[in-house]
N, C-alpha and C positions, 0 to 999 in steps of 0.2 A: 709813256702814254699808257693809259688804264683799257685794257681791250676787254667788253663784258663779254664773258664767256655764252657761248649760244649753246643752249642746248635742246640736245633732239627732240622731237615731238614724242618719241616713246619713253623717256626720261620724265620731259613735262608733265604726263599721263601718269605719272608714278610719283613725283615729289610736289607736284601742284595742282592737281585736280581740281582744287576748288576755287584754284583764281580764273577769273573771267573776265582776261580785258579787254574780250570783244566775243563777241556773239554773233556768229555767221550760219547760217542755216540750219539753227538749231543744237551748232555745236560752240563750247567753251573755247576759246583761243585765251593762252599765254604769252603776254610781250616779253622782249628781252631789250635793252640797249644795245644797238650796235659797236657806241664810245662812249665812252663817259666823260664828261668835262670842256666839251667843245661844242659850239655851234655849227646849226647848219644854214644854210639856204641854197635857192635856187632849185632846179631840175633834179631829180634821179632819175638812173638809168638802169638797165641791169643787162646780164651775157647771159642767156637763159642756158647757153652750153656747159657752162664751166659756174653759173649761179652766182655771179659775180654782181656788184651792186655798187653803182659809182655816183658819185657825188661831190660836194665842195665845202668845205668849212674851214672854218677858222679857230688857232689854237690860242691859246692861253697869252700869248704873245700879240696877239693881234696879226699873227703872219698867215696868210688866206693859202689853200693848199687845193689840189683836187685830187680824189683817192679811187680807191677802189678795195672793196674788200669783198672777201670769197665766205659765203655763207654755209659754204658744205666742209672745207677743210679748215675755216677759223683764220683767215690770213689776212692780213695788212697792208695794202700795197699804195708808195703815193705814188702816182704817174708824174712821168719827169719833163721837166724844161716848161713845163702852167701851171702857174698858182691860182689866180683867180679865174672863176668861170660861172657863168649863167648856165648854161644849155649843154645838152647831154645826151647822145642817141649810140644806138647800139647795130649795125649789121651783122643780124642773126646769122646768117654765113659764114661771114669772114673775121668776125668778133670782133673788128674792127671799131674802135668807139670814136667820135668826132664831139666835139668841144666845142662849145661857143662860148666868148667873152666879148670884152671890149675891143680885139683886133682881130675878129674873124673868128676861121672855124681851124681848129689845128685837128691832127687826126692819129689815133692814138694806136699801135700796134702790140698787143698786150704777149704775145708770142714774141717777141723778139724785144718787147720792151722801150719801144723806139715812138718819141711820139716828135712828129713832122708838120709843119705849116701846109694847109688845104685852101685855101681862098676866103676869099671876101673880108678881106683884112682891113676895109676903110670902116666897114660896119659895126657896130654891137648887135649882137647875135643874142634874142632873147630865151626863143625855145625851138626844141627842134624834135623830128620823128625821124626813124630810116624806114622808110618802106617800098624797098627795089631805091632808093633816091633818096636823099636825106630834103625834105620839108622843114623849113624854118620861117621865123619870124623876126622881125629887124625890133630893136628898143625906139619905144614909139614912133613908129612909122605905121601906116596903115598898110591891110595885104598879107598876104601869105606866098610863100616864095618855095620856087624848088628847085636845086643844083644838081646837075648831071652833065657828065663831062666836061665839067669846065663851064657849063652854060650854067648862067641864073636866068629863070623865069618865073611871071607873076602867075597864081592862080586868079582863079574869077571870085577876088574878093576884097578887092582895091577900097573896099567903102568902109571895113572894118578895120579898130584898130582890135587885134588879138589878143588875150592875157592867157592866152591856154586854148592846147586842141592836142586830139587825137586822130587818126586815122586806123577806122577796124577792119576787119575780115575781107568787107563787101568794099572798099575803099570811099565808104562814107567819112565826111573828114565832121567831126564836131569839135565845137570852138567857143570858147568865155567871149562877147564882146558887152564892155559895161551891165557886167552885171547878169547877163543872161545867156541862156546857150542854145547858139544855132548848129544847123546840119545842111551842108553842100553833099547831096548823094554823087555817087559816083556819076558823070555825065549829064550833070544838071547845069544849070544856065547862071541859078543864082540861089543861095541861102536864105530856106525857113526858121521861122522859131521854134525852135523845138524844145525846149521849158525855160519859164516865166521867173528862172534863181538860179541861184549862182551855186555853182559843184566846181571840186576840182575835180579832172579828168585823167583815166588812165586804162589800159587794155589789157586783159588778162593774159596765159600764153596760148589762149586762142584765139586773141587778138578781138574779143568779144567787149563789148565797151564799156566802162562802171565809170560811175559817178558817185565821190563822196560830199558828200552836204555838211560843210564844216560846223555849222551854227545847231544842227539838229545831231550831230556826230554819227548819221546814218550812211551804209553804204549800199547804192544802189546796182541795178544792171538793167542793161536792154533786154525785155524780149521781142526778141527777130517778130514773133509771131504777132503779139498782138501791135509790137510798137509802141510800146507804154515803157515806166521805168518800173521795174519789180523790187521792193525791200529786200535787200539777204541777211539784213541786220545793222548792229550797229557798235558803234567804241564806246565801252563804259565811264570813259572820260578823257579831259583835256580836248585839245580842239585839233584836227586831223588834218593834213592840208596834201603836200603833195604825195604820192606813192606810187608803186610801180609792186607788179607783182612776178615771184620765184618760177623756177621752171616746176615749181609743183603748186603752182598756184595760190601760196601762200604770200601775203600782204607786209610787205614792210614801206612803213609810211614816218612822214616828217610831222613833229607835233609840236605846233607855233609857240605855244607858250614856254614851254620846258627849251624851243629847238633843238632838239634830242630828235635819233632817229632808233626807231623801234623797229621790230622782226614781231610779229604775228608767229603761230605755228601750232595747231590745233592740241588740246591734252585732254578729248574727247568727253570732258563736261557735259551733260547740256542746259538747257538755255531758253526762254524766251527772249522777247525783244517788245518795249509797249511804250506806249507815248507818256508823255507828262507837259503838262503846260504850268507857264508861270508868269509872274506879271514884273516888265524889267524896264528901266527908266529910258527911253529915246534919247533924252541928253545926261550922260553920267554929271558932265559939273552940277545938275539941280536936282540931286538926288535927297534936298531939304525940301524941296515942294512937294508937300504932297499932293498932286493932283493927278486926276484921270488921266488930263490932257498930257502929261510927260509921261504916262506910261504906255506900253504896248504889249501883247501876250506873245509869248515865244514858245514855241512847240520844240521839244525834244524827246530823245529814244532812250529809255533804261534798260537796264537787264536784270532778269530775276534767274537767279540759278537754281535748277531742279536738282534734286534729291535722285543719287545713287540708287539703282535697286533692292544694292544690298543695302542700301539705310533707312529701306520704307519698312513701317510699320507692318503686318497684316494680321485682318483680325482672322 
């Protein structure tokens, strides 16, 4: 197995300065490969204690595995007695990681290395959050669900079928349903629409909410204050889907096309971040028609990288 070597952000800073494969708040980020030659899908997860990043993919063989790897000492690890798996949560506490597949939720003890059968084994288990309780969602079935002691209960959202959600800070829960993403605030009755496209969803480790926009390859955040979503930048390319972020806030995310999973990690570049529009066919097989009517404008974020101090001219 080819393990891409990760290297530190004060490394990056010094042998790659002038790659930019993301532009976050003005600063340059370097990606790395977490593996080389394997597929991924499904959920990530992370132990923000120990920096750990778990996931599911598939090797060369076609034999489906769920792993974990540690992003501060460089390690390997596949978690034992589940191969295949969809869903993937983490209790920050107890590091305890819980598993969803096709037969429930298994629950994984990374300290002793033991992972044990937890319930709801008639179900497939699509995605799931731990926050104080681990929150899930069933493979197509409408509703969002929460387990605690042994109990399953529905939240108040019976009408949605779910593709993705969070739960942040304030225990606002935002959630994909067809296409678009609502928010049940904490002690509310019933879910608004809270934007009109589709982001995949994920919370920093302040548990503060981002949204990346795969089609524009931007990543967004909430601000508390005004309630709007804020730009912090965007991925120089490929198409960005799911990700979870490090206990230093750094992004490591899954990229559909390649399905390669990438590590983020700043090498203090900087950076703008600017739109670009282009004109792209609605149905690819009639990409021999030329007309208006099969075309449609697609907005997307570039990056321009700035010039070092020490490489500016002065007159």
């Amino acid at each position: 197995m080819n393990l891409t070597t990760l290297v530190l952000a004060s490394i990056l800073a010094t042998v790659a300065c002038h790659n930019c494969h993301a532009c976050f708040d003005g600063v340059c980020y370097s990606k790395t490969r977490i593996m080389d030659e394997h597929r991924f899908s499904g959920q990530l997860a992370i132990d923000r204690t120990e920096n750990i990043v778990y996931f599911h993919y598939e090797d060369s063989k076609s034999t489906d595995h769920t792993a974990g790897f540690d992003l501060d000492d460089i390690k390997f690890k596949v978690i034992p007695n589940i191969d295949f798996s969809f869903a993937r949560a983490v209790d920050q506490k107890t590091r305890d990681v819980y598993i969803g597949g096709a037969q429930g939720i298994y629950k994984y003890n990374p300290i002793e290395n033991v992972t044990s059968q937890f319930g709801l084994f008639a179900n497939t288990i699509w995605h799931m959050q731990f926050k104080n309780k681990i929150y899930y969602t069933i493979f197509k079935t409408k509703g969002l669900f929460t387990i605690d002691n042994n109990t399953s209960k529905a939240v108040l959202l019976s009408d949605y079928t779910i593709d993705d959600f969070i739960i942040d800070h304030r225990e606002d829960i935002y959630f994909v349903s067809q296409g678009k993403i609502y928010r049940l605030k904490k002690g509310g009755n019933s879910a608004t629409l809270f934007a009109n496209d589709i982001y995949s969803l994920a919370i920093d480790k302040d548990e503060v909410a981002h949204f990346v926009h795969s089609g524009k390859r931007g990543l967004y955040k909430l601000d508390e204050t005004s309630d709007d979503l804020i730009e912090i930048g965007a991925f120089a390319s490929g198409v960005p889907l799911k990700s979870v972020f490090d206990n230093g806030n750094n992004l490591i995310y899954h990229e559909i096309i390649t399905k390669k999973l990438y590590y983020l990690t700043p090498n203090f570049g900087r950076c703008l971040v600017s739109y670009k529009t282009r004109r792209i066919n609605k149905n690819p097989w009639k990409t021999f028609i030329k007309s208006e009517d099969n075309e449609i404008t697609s907005t997307y974020l570039i990056i321009e990288v700035l010039p070092d101090d020490n490489d500016r001219k002065y007159e």
